[in-house]
N, C-alpha and C positions, 0 to 999 in steps of 0.2 A: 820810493825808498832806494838809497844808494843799496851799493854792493857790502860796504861795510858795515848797514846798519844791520844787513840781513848776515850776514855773517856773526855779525855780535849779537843775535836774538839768538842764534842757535846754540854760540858757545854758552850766552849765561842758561838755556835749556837746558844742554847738556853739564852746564855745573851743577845746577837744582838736581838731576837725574840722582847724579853720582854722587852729591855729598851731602845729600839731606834725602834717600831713600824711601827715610819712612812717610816724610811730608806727601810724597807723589805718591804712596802703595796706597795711604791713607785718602787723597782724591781722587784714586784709582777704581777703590770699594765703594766709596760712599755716587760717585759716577755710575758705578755699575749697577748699585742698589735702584736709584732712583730711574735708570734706565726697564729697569726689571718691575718697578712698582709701575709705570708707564704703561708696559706690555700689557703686563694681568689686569688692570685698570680698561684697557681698551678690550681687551676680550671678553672681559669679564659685559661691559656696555653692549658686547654685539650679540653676545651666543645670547643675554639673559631677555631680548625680545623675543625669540623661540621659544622660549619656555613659558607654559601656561599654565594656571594653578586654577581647579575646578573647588565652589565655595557653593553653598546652599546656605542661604537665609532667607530670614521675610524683610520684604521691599516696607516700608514704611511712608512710601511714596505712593507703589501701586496700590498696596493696600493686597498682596498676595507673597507665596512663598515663592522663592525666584534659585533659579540654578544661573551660575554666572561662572566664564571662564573672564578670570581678570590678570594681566600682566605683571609680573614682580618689578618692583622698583628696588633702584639703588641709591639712585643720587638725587632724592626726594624725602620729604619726612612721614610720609606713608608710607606703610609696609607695599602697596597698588599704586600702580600707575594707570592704567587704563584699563574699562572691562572691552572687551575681545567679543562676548557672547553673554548673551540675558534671555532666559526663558520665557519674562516679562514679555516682549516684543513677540509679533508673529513671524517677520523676515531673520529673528536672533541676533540682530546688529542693533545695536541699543541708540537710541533717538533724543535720552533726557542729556541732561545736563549731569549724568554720572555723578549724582550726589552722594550715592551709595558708596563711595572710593572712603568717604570720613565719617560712614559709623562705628560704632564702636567694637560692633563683632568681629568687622573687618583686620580690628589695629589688631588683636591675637594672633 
């Protein structure tokens, strides 16, 4: 880039600035917005693996009534993402194929 072209990207910048206001306040907010939906989007992804939600039903696999701490989901179409903990199991680390995530007591 010459000297000239960078000179003339500034002036027509600073034309936009100063004489159409509203056009830059307006990609200013809507910039700022989507910067903000971003943020809380990623926090929202990190804080919401720490939080556990404690659920009692009967397993229809084991064929017993089961206490299970399972993971909330966000960006999935089940209310759970993963169980954490299963009363089923002797060690409490669940070993099935977590089929329990898509019954229907679950989706309330």
């Amino acid at each position: 880039m010459t000297l000239g072209a960078v000179i003339g990207s500034i002036l027509s910048f600073l034309f936009l600035l100063f004489l159409s206001p509203y056009a830059i306040t307006g990609i200013v907010i809507a910039l700022l917005m989507a910067i903000f939906v971003v943020i809380f989007l990623i926090t929202e992804a990190i804080t919401l693996s720490r939080k556990l939600v404690l659920k009692r039903f009967f397993c229809p696999f084991r064929k017993v009534n089961v206490e299970a701490k399972l993971r909330p989901s966000i960006f999935t179409y089940r209310p759970y993402d993963d169980v954490v903990f299963c009363s089923a199991f002797k060690n409490g680390k669940p070993t099935c194929k977590k089929k329990c995530l898509d019954l229907p007591e679950l989706m309330a």
